[in-house]
C-alpha positions in Angstrom: -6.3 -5.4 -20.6 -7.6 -5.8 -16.8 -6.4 -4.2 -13.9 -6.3 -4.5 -10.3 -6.3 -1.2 -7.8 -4.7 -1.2 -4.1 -5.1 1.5 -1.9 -2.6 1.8 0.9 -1.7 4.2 3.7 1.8 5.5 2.6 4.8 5.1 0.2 6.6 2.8 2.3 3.7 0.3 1.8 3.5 1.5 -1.6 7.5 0.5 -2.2 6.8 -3.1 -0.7 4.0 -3.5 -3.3 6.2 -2.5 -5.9 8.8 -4.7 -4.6 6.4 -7.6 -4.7 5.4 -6.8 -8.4 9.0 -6.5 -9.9 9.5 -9.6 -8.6 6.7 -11.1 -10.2 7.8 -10.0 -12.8 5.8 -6.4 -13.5 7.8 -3.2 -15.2 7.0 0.1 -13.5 6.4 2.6 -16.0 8.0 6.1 -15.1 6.9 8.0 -18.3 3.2 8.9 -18.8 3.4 8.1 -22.7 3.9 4.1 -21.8 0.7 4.3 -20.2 -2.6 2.3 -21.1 -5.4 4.7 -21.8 -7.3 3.4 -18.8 -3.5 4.4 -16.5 -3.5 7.6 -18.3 -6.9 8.6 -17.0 -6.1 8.6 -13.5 -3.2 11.2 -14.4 -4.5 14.9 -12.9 -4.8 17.5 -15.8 -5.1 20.6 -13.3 -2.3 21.5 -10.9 -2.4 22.6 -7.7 -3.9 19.2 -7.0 -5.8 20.0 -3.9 -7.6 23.8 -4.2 -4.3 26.1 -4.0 -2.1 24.1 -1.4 1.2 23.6 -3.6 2.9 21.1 -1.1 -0.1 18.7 -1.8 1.3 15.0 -2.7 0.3 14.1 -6.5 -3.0 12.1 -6.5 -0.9 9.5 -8.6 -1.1 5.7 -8.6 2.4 4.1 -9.2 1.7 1.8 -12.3 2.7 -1.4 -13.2 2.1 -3.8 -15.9 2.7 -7.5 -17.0 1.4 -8.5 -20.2 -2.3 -7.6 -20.2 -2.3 -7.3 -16.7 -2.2 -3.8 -15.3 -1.5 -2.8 -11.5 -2.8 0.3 -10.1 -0.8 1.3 -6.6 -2.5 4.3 -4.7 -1.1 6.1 -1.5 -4.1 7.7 0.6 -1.9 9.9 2.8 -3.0 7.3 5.9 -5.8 5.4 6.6 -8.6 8.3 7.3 -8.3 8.6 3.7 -8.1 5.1 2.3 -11.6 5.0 1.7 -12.3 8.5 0.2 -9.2 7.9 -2.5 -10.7 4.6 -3.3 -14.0 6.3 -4.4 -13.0 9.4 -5.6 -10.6 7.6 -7.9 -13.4 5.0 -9.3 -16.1 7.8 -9.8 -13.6 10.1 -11.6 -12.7 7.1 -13.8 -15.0 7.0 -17.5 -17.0 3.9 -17.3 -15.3 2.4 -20.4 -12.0 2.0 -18.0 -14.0 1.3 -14.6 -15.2 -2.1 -16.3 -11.5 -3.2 -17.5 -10.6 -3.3 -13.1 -11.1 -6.9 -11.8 -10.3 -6.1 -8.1 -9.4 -3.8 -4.9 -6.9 -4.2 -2.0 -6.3 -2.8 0.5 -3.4 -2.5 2.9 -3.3 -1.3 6.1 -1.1 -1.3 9.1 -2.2 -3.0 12.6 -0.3 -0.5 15.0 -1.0 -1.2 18.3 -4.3 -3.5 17.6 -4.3 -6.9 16.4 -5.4 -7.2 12.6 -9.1 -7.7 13.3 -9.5 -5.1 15.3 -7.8 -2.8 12.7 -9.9 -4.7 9.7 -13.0 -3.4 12.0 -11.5 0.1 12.3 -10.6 0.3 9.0 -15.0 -0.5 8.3 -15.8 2.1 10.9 -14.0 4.4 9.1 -15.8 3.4 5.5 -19.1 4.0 7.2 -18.1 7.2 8.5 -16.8 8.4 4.8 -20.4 7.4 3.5 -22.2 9.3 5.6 -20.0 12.2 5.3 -20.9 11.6 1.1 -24.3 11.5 2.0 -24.7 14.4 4.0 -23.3 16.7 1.4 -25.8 16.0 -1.1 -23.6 13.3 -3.2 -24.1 9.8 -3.9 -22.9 7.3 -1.1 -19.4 5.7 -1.6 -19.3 3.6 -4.8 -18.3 0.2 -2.8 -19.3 -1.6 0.5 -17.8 -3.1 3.5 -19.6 -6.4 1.4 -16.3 -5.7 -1.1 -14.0 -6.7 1.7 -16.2 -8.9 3.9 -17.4 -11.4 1.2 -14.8 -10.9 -1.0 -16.9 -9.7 -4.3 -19.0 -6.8 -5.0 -20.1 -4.6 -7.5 -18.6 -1.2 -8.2 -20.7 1.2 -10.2 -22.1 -1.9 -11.2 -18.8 -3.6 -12.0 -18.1 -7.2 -10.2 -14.6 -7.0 -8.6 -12.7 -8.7 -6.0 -12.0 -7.2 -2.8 -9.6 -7.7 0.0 -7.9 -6.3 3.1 -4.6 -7.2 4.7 -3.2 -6.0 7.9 0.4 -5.7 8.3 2.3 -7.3 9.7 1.5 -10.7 9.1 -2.4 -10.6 9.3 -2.7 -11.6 12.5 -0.7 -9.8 15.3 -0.3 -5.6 16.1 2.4 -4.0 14.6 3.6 -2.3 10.9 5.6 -2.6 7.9 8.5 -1.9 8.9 8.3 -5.2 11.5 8.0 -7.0 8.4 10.8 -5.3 6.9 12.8 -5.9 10.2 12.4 -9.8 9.8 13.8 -9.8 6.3 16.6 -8.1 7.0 17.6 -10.5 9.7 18.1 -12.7 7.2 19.1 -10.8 4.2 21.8 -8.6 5.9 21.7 -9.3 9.8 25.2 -7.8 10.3 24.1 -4.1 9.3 20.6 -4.7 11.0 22.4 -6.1 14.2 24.7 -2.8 13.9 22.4 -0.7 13.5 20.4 -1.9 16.1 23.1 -1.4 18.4 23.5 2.0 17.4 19.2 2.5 18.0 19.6 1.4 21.3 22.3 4.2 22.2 20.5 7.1 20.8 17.1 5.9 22.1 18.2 6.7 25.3 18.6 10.4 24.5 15.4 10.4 22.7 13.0 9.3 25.7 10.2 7.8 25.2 9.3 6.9 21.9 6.6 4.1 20.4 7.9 1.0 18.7 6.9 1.6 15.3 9.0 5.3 14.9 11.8 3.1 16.4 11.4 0.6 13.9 11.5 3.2 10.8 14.3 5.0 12.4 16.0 1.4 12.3 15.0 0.8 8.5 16.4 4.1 7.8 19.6 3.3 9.4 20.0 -0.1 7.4 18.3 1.5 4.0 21.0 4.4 4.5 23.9 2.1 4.3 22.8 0.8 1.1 21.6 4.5 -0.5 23.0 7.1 1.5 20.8 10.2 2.0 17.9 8.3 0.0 13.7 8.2 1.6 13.3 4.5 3.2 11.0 3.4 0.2 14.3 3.6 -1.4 15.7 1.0 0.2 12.1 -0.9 0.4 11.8 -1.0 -3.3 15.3 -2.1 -4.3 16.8 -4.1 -1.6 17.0 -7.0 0.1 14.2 -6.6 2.7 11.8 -8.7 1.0 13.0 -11.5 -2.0 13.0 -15.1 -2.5 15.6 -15.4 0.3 13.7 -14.0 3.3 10.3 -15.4 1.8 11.8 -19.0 3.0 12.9 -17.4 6.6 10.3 -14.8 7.2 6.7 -16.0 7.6 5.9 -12.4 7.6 7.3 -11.5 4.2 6.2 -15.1 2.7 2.6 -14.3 3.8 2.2 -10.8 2.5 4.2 -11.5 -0.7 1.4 -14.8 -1.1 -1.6 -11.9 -0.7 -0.5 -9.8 -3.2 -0.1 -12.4 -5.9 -2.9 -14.5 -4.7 -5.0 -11.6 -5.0 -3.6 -11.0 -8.5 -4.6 -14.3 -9.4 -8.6 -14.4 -8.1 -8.5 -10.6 -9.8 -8.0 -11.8 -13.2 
């Protein structure tokens, strides 16, 4: 088999993906036994995860597969992790499985910068992880800012594919859930519209608050209608936010849903 890795800040990015990949086509294993040897590697044998901190996240890739191509997802826990869990993961791997990977993604979110200036945060923050590695004796980081700049690198003296996109659309500030937000005004703009309505109301007994928690609270709003009492990835991973439908209306969701499989196919 080969596989393909993406490293992203956080399980709603993590649900898109997914999304994305069940489309395509993919089947999301839930039970450790389906798993390819090289999958099952990546599955931590010692619990607590993180020294003795019980409330740590699993270290857990969400795995997909179609045919005898395999899809690693990864959530970092933000993006000041990103590239730590990127080479922590590859230099915990056995070599055998590290040579069946054909490529690396990452996504990130803009916030309030436009995507270039977040693409050149997102490198600061690489050079600062391997010099941290450095310092403490170890190795530097198993990859370069070469993997995402030029597109192809070796890792631990594998040749894989690299690539970065910055949400929204690759190009302007913002998040996910802005993406999100421009599917559902075509997929279900009645509940958005509603619950829009129903934003602007309690927003004014909030105070201040920055547009991105705004826009989760709103996705939450909508994804509750649909799976009451249910995380927002919920919704994310089995609604309408991102499909066929809003791919035609949305040149948000039509251009990251075109990275993910494009990157698929230059991976393979």
């Amino acid at each position: 088999m080969r596989y393909v890795y993406f490293a992203v800040e956080g399980a709603h990015d993590a649900a898109a993906i997914g999304k994305i990949l069940r489309l395509e086509g993919f089947w999301h294993h839930r039970r450790a036994k389906e798993l390819p040897p090289a999958f099952r590697s990546m599955i931590p044998t010692r619990f607590p995860f993180w020294g003795d901190d019980l409330e740590a996240d699993a270290p857990i890739p969400y795995f997909y597969t179609r045919g005898e191509l395999g899809v690693a997802v990864r959530m970092a826990g933000g993006i000041g992790r990103i590239c730590q869990t990127i080479d922590d993961d590859f230099y915990a791997m056995q070599q055998r499985y590290v040579r069946q990977y054909r490529g690396i993604g990452v996504v990130i979110d803009a916030d309030e910068m436009t995507a270039q200036e977040a693409r050149e945060h997102f490198y600061r923050r690489l050079g600062y992880a391997d010099a941290r590695k450095q310092e403490r004796e170890g190795e530097g980081l198993c990859f370069s800012r070469r993997l995402f700049d030029e597109g192809k690198e070796k890792v631990l003296d594998v040749s894989m594919r690299g690539g970065v996109y910055v949400l929204p659309d690759d190009a302007q500030s913002g998040t996910l859930e802005d993406l999100l937000i421009s599917g559902g005004n075509i997929a279900f703009p009645e509940i958005v519209g509603a619950a829009r309505d129903y934003m602007d109301k309690v927003g004014k007994r909030l105070g201040s608050q920055p547009p991105s928690h705004l826009n989760k609270a709103l996705v939450g709003c909508v994804g509750n209608v649909f799976n009451p009492g249910k995380a927002n990835q919920i919704s994310i991973y089995r609604d309408g936010w991102i499909s066929p439908q809003t791919r035609e209306g949305s040149p948000a969701v039509d251009g990251f849903y075109r990275f993910i499989t494009e990157f698929l196919e230059r991976a393979q």
